[in-house]
Each structure stands twice: as structure tokens, then as C-alpha cells.
N, C-alpha and C positions, 0 to 999 in steps of 0.2 A: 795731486790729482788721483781721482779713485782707479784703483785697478780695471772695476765696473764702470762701463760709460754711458752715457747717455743715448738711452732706447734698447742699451744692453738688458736681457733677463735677469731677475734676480739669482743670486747664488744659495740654494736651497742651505737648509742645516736642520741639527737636531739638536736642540740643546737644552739642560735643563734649566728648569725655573725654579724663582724663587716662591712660586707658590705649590710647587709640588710635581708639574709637568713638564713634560718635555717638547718642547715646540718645535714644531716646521715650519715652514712661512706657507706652505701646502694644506695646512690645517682650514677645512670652511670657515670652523668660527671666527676665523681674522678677518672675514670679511674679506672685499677686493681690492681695497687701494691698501697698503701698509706702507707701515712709516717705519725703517728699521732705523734708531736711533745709539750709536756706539757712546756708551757713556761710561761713569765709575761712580761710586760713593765721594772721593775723597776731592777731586777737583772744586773749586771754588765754584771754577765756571758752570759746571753739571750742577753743581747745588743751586746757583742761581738761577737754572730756565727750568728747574724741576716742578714746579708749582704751575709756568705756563705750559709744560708738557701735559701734566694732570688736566689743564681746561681743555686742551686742543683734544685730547682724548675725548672729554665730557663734551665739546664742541660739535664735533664730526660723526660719533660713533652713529648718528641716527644713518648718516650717510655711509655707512660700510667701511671707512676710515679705520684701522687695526693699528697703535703704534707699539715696537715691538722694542722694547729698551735693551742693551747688550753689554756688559761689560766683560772689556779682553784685555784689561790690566794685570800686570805682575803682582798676585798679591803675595808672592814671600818677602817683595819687596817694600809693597805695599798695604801691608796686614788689614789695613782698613778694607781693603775691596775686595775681600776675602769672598767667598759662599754665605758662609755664618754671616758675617757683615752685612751684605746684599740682602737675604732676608731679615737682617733689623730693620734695613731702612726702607724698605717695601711696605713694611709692619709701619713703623712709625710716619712715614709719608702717607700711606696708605693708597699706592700706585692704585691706580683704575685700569693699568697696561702690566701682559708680564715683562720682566726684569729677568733675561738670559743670562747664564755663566758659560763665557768664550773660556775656558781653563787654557785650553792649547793655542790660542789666540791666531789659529787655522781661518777663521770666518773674519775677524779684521783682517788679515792679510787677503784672501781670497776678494774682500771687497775694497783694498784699499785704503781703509778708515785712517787716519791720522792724529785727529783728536778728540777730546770729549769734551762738550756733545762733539757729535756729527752724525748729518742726515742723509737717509736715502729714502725717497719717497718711489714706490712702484706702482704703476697703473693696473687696471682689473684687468688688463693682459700678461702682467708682472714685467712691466719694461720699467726701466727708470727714466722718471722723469722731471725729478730734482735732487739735486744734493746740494747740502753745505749747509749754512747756519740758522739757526729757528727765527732770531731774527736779528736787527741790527744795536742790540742795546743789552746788552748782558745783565749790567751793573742795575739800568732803573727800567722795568717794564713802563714807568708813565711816562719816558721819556722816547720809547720806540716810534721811531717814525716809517719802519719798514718791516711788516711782518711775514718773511720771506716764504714760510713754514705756511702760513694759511693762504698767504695769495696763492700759491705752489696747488695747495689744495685744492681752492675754491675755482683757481683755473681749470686742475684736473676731473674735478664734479664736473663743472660744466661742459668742456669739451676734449676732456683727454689730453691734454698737454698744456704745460707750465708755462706763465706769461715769462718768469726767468727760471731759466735750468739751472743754473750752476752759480751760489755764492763762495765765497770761503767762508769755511768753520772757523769757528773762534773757538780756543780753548786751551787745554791743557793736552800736551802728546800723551799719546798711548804710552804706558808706560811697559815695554818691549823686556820678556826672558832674555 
């Protein structure tokens, strides 16, 4: 269960990216509703919804939609989710969202996050108004019957709060200093 709860504010931060800046969830260009998504390089399961992250981005953005990708893995552990790492695969994926480095893994604890992915979706008041998994089918996107991530949305577009708040995350634990 997230530290942050449900119609809780988000918990601001400053972190850098893998495109060069340093974000805030404060920042206008993120638009009003943000998706802060705790993810890594190296998980199966992140690599598998990383292509439907890219559409939901390319999806929503006309709507003010911001999603904000974060990785708070141990990378001496795990060299692959390194910084250097992070901007290869930003590069190579070719994210349409920045890709955060949590180094102190201050901001997954502050939010709670458990695994990767996992979602916190906040409303143009920055309350939360869904967490947990993009959606029910990791393995085959043609086989999703419940796309938790966009009803959450498309709920939140229309009237400010999510037809379901809370799924569990599916994925791999944070990988914790």
C-alpha cells in the first residue's frame, strides 16, 4: 500500500533526467493530470508496458496528461539501471515522457512505490487519484481485458475521479540500498 493515499497531494521532487533536466511535478509543462510511473530498465515487466506507456503518453497528451517515468533501483547492484543505462534506453525506446533518476530512492519511499512499473496518477488539483498497475496483462497487450491506466484517465478527464482507485502493481520489487 502507497505511503501516499488516495486524494492524498502529490509529494513534490527534483530530479534529474535523462534528457538533460531536472523535474518537478510543479513544472506547467507537465500539464495537469500526471502519471508518475516508478519504473527501471532491467525488469521484464517494465520492459513489457514500456511501448504501451509510449501510446498512453501519445494518447492523452492533447488532454494535459504528463507521464513522468522514475527509476529508484540500486544500480551498484543493478548496473543495468544505472544513469548512463537510463539514458540509453530513453535513446533507444525513444520515451515521449521524461525518465527521472531517484539515486537516493528518497521519492519511492516518500510515495510508497513497491514495484516496477507502478502508478500514481494525480488530478489538476494534484490529489491522487489512482494507483497500481497500467493494466491487467503484462505478458500480451492483445490479450488485455482491463486497461486500468486509461479508464483511470479517461474517468479523471471527465469528471475528476477514477471509476477504480486502487489496483495492485504487477512487477518486479524495487530493488532497495
Amino acid at each position: 500500500m502507497p505511503n501516499i493515499k488516495l486524494n492524498d497531494p502529490y509529494v513534490n521532487f527534483l530530479l534529474p533526467a535523462t534528457d538533460g533536466i531536472n523535474y518537478s511535478l510543479d513544472l506547467p509543462s507537465l500539464g495537469k493530470i500526471k502519471v508518475v510511473i516508478f519504473s527501471c530498465n532491467h525488469c521484464p515487466y517494465a520492459q513489457a508496458w514500456e511501448d504501451r506507456i509510449i501510446s498512453i503518453q501519445k494518447k492523452y497528451s492533447n488532454d494535459g496528461v504528463s507521464v513522468i517515468m522514475i527509476s529508484s533501483n540500486n544500480s551498484t547492484e543493478y548496473p543495468e539501471d544505472s544513469f548512463e543505462k537510463m539514458k540509453e534506453r530513453h535513446t533507444e525506446k525513444n520515451f515521449n515522457f521524461p525518465y527521472l533518476y531517484d539515486e537516493t530512492q528518497e521519492i519511492a519511499k516518500m510515495y510508497g512505490a513497491e514495484r516496477t512499473p507502478e502508478v500514481f496518477v494525480f488530478d489538476e488539483f494534484g490529489l491522487l487519484r489512482y494507483t497500481g498497475a497500467i493494466d491487467d496483462n503484462y505478458e500480451d497487450e492483445s490479450a488485455v481485458t482491463s486497461s486500468y491506466l486509461m479508464n483511470a484517465l479517461d474517468s479523471i478527464i471527465q469528471d475528476n475521479k477514477a471509476d477504480v482507485e486502487i489496483t495492485d502493481a504487477v512487477g518486479c520489487t524495487i530493488k532497495w540500498k
